[in-house]
LUMFIDO-324319 format. One record per residue (C-alpha): residue in one letter; chain; x, y, z. Coordinates in steps of 0.5 Angstrom, whole numbers. Example, Ala and Ser with C-alpha at 12.3 -4.5 7.8 and 13.67 -1.06 7.14 Angstrom:
2
PT type mol    px    py    pz
PT    a   A    25    -9    16
PT    s   A    27    -2    14
// end
This chain:
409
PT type mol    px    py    pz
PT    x   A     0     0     0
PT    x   A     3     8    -2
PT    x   A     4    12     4
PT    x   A    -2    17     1
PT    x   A    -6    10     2
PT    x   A    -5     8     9
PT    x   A    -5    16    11
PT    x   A   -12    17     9
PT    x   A   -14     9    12
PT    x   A   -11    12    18
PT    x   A   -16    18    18
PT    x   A   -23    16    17
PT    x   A   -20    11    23
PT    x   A   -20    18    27
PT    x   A   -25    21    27
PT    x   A   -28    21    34
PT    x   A   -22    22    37
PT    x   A   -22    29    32
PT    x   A   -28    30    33
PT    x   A   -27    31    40
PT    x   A   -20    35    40
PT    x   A   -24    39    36
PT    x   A   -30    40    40
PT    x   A   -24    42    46
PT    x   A   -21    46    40
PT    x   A   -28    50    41
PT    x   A   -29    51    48
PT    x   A   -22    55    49
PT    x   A   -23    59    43
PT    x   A   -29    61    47
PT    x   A   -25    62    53
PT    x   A   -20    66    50
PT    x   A   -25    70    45
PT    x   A   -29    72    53
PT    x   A   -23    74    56
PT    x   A   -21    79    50
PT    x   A   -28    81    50
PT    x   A   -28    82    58
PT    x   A   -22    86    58
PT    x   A   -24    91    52
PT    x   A   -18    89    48
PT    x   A   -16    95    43
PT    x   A   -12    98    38
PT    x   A    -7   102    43
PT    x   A    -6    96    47
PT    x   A    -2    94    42
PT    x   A     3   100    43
PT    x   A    10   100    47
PT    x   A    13   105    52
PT    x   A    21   105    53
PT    x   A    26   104    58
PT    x   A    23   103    65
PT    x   A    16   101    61
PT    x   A    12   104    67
PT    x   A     4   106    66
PT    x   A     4   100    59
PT    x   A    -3   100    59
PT    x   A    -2    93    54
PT    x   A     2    90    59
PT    x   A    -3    90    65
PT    x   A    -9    88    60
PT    x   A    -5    83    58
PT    x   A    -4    80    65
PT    x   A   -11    80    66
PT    x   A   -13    77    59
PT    x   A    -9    71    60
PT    x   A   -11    72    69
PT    x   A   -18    70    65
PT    x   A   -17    64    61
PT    x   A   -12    60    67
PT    x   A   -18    62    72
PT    x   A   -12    66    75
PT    x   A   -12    71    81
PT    x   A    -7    74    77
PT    x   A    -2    73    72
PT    x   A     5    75    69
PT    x   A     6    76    61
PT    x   A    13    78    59
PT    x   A    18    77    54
PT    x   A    23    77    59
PT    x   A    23    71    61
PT    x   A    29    67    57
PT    x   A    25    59    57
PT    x   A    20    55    61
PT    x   A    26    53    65
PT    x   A    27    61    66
PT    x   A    19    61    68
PT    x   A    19    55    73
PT    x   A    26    57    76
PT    x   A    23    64    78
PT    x   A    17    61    82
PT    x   A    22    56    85
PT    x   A    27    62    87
PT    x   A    21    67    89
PT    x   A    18    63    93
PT    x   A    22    58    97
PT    x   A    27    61   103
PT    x   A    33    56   106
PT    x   A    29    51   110
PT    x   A    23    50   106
PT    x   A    22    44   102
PT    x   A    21    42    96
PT    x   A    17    36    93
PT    x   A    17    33    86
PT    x   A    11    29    85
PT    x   A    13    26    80
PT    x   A    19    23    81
PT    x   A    25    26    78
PT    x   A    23    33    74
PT    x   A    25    35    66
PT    x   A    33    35    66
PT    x   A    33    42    65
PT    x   A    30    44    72
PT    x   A    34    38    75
PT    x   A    40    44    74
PT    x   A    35    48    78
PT    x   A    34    45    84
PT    x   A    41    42    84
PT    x   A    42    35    84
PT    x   A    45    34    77
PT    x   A    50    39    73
PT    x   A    57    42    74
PT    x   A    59    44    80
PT    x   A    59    51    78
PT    x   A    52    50    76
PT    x   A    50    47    82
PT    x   A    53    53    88
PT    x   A    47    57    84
PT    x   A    42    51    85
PT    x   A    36    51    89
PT    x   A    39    47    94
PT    x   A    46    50    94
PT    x   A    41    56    97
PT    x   A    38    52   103
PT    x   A    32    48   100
PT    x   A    30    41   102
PT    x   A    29    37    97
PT    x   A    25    30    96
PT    x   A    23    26    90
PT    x   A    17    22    90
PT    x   A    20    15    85
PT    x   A    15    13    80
PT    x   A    11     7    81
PT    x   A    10     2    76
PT    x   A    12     8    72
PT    x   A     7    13    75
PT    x   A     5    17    81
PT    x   A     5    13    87
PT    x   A     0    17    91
PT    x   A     1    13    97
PT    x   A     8    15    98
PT    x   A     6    22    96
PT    x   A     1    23   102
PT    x   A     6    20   107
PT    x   A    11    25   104
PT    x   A     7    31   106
PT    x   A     7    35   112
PT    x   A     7    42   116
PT    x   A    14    42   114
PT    x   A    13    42   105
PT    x   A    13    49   103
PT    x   A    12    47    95
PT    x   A     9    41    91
PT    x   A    12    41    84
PT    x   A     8    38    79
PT    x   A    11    37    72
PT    x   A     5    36    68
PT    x   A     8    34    62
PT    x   A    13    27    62
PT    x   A    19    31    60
PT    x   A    25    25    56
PT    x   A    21    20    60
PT    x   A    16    14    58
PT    x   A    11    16    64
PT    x   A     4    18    63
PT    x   A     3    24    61
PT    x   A    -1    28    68
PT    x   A    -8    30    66
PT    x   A   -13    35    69
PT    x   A   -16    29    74
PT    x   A    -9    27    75
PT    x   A    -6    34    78
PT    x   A   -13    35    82
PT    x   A   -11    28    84
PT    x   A    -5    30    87
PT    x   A    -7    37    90
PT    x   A   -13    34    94
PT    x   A    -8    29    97
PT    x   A    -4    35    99
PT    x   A    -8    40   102
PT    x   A   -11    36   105
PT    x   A    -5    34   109
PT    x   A    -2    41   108
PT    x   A    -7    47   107
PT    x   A    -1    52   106
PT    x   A     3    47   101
PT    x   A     4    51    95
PT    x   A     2    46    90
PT    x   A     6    48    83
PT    x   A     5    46    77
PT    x   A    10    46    71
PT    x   A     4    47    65
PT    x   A     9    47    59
PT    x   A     6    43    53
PT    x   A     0    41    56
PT    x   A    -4    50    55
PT    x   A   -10    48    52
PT    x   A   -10    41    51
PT    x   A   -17    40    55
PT    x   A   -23    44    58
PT    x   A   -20    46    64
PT    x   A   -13    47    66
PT    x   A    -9    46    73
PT    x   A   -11    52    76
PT    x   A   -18    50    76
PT    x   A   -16    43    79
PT    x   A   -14    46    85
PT    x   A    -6    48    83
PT    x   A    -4    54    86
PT    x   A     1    57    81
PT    x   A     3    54    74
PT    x   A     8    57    69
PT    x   A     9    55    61
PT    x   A    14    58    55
PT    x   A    10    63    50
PT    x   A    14    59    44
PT    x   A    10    53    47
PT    x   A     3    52    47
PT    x   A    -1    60    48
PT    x   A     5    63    43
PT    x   A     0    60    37
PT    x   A     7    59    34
PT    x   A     8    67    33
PT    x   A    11    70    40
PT    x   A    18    71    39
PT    x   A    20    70    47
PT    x   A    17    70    53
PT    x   A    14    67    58
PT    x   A     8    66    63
PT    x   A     6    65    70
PT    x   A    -1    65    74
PT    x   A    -5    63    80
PT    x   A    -5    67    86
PT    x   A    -3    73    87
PT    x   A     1    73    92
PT    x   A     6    67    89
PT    x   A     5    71    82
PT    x   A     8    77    86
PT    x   A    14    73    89
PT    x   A    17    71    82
PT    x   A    15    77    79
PT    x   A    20    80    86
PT    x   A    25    75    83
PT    x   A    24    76    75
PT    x   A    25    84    76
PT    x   A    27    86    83
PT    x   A    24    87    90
PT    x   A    19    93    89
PT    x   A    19    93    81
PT    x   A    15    86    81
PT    x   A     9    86    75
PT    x   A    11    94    75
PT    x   A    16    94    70
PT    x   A    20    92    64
PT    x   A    19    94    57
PT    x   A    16    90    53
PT    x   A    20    92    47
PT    x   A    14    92    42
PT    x   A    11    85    43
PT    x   A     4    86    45
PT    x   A     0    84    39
PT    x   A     5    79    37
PT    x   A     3    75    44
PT    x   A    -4    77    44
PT    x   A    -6    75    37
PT    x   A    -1    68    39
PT    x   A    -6    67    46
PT    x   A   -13    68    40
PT    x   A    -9    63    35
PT    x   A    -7    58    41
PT    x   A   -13    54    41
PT    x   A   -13    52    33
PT    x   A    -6    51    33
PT    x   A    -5    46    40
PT    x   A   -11    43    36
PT    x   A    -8    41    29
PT    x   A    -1    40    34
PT    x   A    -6    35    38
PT    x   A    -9    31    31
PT    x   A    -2    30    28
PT    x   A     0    27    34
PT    x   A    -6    22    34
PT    x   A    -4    21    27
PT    x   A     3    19    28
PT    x   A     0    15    34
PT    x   A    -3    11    29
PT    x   A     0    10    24
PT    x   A     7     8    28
PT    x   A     4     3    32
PT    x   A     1     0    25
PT    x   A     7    -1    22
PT    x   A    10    -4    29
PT    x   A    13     1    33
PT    x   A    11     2    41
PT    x   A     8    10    41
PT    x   A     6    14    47
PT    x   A     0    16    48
PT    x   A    -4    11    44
PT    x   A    -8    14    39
PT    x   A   -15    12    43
PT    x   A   -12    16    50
PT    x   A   -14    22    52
PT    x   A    -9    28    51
PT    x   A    -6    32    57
PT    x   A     0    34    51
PT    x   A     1    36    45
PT    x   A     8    30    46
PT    x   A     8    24    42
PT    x   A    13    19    44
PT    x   A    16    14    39
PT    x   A    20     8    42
PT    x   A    26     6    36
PT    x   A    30     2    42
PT    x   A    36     3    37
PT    x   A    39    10    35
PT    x   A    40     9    28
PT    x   A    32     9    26
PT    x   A    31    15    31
PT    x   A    36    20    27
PT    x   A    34    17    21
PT    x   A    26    20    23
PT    x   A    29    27    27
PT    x   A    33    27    20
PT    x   A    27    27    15
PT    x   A    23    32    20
PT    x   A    28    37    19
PT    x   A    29    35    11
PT    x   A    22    38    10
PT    x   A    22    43    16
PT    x   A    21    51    12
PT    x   A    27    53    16
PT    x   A    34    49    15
PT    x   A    30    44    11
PT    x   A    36    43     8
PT    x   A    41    41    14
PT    x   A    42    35    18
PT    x   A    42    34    25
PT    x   A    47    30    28
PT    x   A    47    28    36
PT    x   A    51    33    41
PT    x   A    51    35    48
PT    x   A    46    41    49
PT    x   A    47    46    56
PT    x   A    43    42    60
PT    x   A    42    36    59
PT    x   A    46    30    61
PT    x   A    47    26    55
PT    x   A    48    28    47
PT    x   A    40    30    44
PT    x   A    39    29    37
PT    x   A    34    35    36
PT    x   A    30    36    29
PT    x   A    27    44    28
PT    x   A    27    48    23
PT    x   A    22    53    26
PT    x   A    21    60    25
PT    x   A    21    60    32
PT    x   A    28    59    35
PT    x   A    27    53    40
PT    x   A    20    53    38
PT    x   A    16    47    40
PT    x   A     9    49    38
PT    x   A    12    48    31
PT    x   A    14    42    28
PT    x   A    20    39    32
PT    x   A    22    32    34
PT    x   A    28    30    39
PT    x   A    31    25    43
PT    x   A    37    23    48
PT    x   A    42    18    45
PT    x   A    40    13    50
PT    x   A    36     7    51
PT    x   A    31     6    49
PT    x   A    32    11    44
PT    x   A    26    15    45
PT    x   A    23    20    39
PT    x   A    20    26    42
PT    x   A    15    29    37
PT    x   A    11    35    38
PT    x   A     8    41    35
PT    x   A     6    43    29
PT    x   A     3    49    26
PT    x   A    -2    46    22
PT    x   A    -4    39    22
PT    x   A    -3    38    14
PT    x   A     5    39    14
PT    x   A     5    33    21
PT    x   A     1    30    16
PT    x   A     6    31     9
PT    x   A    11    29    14
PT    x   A     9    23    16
PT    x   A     8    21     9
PT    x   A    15    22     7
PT    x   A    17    17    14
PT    x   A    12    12    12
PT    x   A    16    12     5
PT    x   A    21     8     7
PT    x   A    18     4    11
PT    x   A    12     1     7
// end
């Protein structure tokens, strides 16, 4: 059978699941278009001011659209912010003091915020880490490759400042966590601690569902703005919300005590990340329906792929298990072969600030280190898994799948 053929197969096979990513899809452009409405988004929103960026009008109704859409007391929208790690860390270090403790949920985090906290990196890295400054920290390990809720509810006490909830697997093979999953977890803590700040890693997961974690009972989130809510078009940036005491705090840390959410000029980004927030719902959804596609297609022809196509998403990450590395640089190869941008370069694996083993990473974005676009990457390590993710319009997910099933069909 030609790719085309067995493409086309695999998508009448989908349509419930599309029907209802689309029906997702829906119910969070409605959201987002409310917020715009509520807060009169205009025109002169869109205008900048320079230097200390006081009395930026675009800037403060902006924290209040994206307030809106996470159900957030509060929120902070800035293109200051130089990745998700940045964002996270930011709530880390404006939150927690030396004594407090700190709990991973989800066994060990992404291995970016493993420098963070501390427990992995140079030892230049890790004199500046959460724990070089006197923060406790625990893991709760997984257990069959999933929370072990029962070990996290022995864990919590008076003495937990933070839970930390990263909802997305990260280069791991564990579920996803869904909405139910993160509401799970915020009971079982506050019930055992009601002061416990139950903080959830957001990235990859912004308009997945019909609600989000702050609606579960989290007490703050954080993401990236070249992730979900950019809809592909923000250049930099990130977001925090949740209540506005803990906003405040890592605002505190972004800028400076006594500038929080005050300052900082946003250098002419204010259309760019309102449009991006009105994009978002259609662009995570057609991201989603390529991952399903993929799912599909590559457990028909023998792989081991993660989520299957008949679960329920809580990301826009789909996992592809190769179990060697060649076949794994082959499929990021052919990514980047049909990528708009450097479609004409060939990956290769390298060591990446960060991360402990050499990644191999496909993305010809217009975003630099976009993952709403099109992108595939994956550690040098078995099982040799390939991470896909994004897609700004689900017909190139589907060229690119064509092209991959080429060779194996």
């Amino acid at each position: 059978m030609k790719a085309k053929d067995f493409i086309k197969q695999a998508e009448k096979s989908l349509t419930q699941q599309f029907e209802e990513l689309e029906n997702i899809r829906d119910f969070n452009q409605k959201k987002v278009l409310d917020a715009f409405l509520k807060n009169k988004v205009a025109p002169e929103h869109f205008y900048t001011v320079s230097g200390y960026g006081h009395d930026d009008l675009g800037r403060e109704v902006l924290d209040k659209v994206f307030a809106d859409v996470f159900k957030a007391e509060k929120a902070l929208v800035r293109i200051h912010f130089a990745s998700g790690t940045h964002t996270l860390a930011c709530c880390l270090f404006g939150n927690l003091r030396a004594g407090d403790k700190l709990i991973s949920a989800a066994g060990s985090p992404y291995d970016t915020m493993r420098e963070v906290i501390g427990t992995e990196g140079e030892n230049s890295v890790k004199e500046d880490s959460l724990i070089a400054h006197g923060i406790i920290y625990e893991e709760i390990p997984l257990k069959n490759n999933f929370i072990d809720f029962d070990k996290l509810e022995k864990s919590i006490d008076d003495n937990v400042k933070m839970v930390l909830i990263q909802r997305s697997k990260g280069y791991s093979t564990r579920k996803s966590l869904s909405v139910e999953d993160i509401e799970k977890i915020c009971k079982i803590v506050k019930s055992k601690n009601p002061e416990c700040i139950c903080f959830t890693d957001n990235c990859y997961g912004e308009f997945a569902d019909t609600r989000e974690p702050l609606e579960a009972g989290a007490d703050l989130i954080g993401g990236s703005l070249i992730k979900n809510p950019g809809g592909g078009i923000v250049e930099a940036g990130g977001y925090i919300a949740g209540k506005a005491k803990y906003v405040d705090k890592a605002a505190n840390r972004l800028t400076a005590p006594g500038i929080g959410c005050e300052g900082g000029a946003m250098f002419n980004q204010h259309r760019l990340i309102f449009q991006g927030l009105f994009m978002a719902p259609s662009v995570v959804c057609d991201a989603i329906k390529g991952a399903v596609l993929a799912a599909k297609v590559f457990d028909e022809i023998g792989f081991e792929s993660y989520p299957k196509y008949y679960e329920k998403r809580s990301d826009i990450i789909q996992n592809i298990t190769f179990n060697s590395p060649e076949p794994l640089e082959q499929f990021c190869r052919t990514i980047q072969s049909l990528s708009p941008v450097n479609g004409y370069v060939t990956p290769i694996p390298e060591h990446i600030p960060g991360y402990e083993d050499k990644v191999i990473m496909a993305g010809g974005t217009f975003i630099e280190g976009s993952t709403i676009e099109l992108s595939a990457d994956g550690p040098m390590r078995p099982p040799y898994v390939a991470y896909m993710q994004g897609g700004l319009n689900y017909s190139h997910i589907k060229i690119v799948l064509t092209e991959i099933l080429d060779k194996y069909l």
